[in-house]
N, C-alpha and C positions, 0 to 999 in steps of 0.2 A: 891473760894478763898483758901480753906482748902486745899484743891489738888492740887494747885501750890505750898504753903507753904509746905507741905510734897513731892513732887517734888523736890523743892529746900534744904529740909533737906537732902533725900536723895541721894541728887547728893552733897553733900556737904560732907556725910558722907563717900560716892564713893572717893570724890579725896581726903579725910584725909587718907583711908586705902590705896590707892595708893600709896600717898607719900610714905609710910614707906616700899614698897615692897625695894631693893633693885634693886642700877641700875648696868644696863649694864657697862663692862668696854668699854676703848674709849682709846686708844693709845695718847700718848703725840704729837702735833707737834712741830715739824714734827716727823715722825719716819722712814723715809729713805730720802735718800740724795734731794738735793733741787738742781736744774740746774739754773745758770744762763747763758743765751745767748748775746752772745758782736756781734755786727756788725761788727766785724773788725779782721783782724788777730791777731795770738799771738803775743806778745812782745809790744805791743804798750802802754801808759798810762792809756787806757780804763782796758787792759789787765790786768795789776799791780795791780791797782788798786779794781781789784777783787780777784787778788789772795791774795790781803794783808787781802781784807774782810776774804776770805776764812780760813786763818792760823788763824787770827783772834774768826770763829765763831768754828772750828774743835778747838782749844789749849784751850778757854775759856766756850765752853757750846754745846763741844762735836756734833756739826753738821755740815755734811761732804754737801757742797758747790760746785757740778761740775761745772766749768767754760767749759763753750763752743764758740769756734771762729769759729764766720761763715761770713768770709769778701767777699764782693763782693756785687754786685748790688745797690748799695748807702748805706746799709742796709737792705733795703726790705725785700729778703729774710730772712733775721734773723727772724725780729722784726714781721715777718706774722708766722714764727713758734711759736711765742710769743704770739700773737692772736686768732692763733688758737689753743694753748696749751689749757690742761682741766682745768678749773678755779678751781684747789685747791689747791694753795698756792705752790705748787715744782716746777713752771714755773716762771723764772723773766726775765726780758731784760735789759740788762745795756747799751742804744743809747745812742749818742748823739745828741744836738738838730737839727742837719742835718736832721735826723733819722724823726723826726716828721713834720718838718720845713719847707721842703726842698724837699725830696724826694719826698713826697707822690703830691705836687704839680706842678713836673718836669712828673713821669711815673705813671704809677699803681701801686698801691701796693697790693693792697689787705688789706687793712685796713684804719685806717682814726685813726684821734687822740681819738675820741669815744670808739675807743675798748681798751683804756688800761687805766690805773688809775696809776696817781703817787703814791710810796708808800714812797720815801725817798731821799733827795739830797745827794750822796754819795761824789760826790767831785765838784769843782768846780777848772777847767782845762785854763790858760791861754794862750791867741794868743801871739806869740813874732813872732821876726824876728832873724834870726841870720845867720852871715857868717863866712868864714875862718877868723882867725884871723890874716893871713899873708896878706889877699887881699887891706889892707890900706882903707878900707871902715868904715867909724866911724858912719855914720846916714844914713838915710833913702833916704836923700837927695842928697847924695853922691852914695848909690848904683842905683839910678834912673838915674843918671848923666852917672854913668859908663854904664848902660844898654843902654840909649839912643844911647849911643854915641860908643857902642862895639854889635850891633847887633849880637843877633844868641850865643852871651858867657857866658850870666849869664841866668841861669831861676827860679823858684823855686818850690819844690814839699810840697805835703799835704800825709794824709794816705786817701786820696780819692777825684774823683770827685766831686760830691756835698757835700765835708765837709764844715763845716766852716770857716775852713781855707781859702780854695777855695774860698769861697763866699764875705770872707773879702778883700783879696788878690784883689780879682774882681774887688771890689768898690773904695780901696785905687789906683790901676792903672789908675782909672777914674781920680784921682787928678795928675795925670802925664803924660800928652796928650806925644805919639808919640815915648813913651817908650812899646817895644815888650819884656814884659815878661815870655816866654813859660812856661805852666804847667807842671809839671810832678807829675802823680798820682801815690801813692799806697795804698795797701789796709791796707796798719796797718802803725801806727806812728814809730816802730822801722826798716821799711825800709827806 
């Protein structure tokens, strides 16, 4: 029993002089630039809205934010550079919920919602509709009417395939039997 208690003194008296050595320094994070990756081209809302971060985190707490546009393939490709980036904090991905929702249950992707952890809701982006404001179209109910009834003249586009938009668009056509609404995809909201 004496021999554990002087065991235990002396391991006790090991991490009191320990503490006091001096520590190692450790660089602040971040201390080089942090990349965020967008599924989408430039210009779009996803887009802006990281660059606003950006100005944002550079003007107020001096860290430099590269934005990257990698559109195409529903997202996929982005959001797997994203998964497979090295887990220490300079890797983020700014999808949309396509991105998780959607894609990975349509193709492959090479990852699953598993690999990535929310860290923050940065914006929160709304569906509208919208037309020329010369077309004399006022509701929704009216632009159904003219589609119906003008085959082949009106369609509507998203910044993607399987975006939301898309998906919405999809579902809402369902409540308008025998209206041909053609898609037209791109890959960023500002085409």
């Amino acid at each position: 029993m004496k021999k554990l208690q002087a065991l235990f003194c002396a391991l006790l008296v090991c991490t009191l002089l320990l503490s006091g050595l001096p520590r190692t320094a450790s660089a602040a994070y971040p201390d080089r630039p942090v990349t965020i990756i967008i599924p989408f081209g430039p210009g779009g809302a996803v887009d802006i809205a990281a660059r606003i971060l950006a100005e944002y985190f550079q003007n107020k707490h001096q860290i430099t934010l590269n934005i990257v546009c990698k559109a195409g393939g529903a997202g996929a490709p982005a959001m797997l550079d994203v998964a497979k980036a090295r887990p220490d904090g300079y890797t983020f991905g700014f999808p949309a919920i396509a991105t998780f929702s959607t894609t990975p249950q349509i193709k492959k992707t090479g990852y699953t919602l598993a690999d990535f952890r929310a860290v923050v809701q940065v914006t929160n982006m709304w569906l509208s509709l919208a037309v020329n404001a010369d077309s004399g179209i006022k509701t929704i109910n009216e632009l159904m009417a003219a589609a119906k009834a003008n085959p082949g003249k009106y369609n509507y586009a998203t910044h993607g395939a399987l975006s939301t938009q898309r998906l919405f668009m999809s579902r809402l056509l369902k409540a308008f039997p025998g209206v041909d609404l053609p898609h037209v995809s791109y890959t960023s909201g500002h085409e």
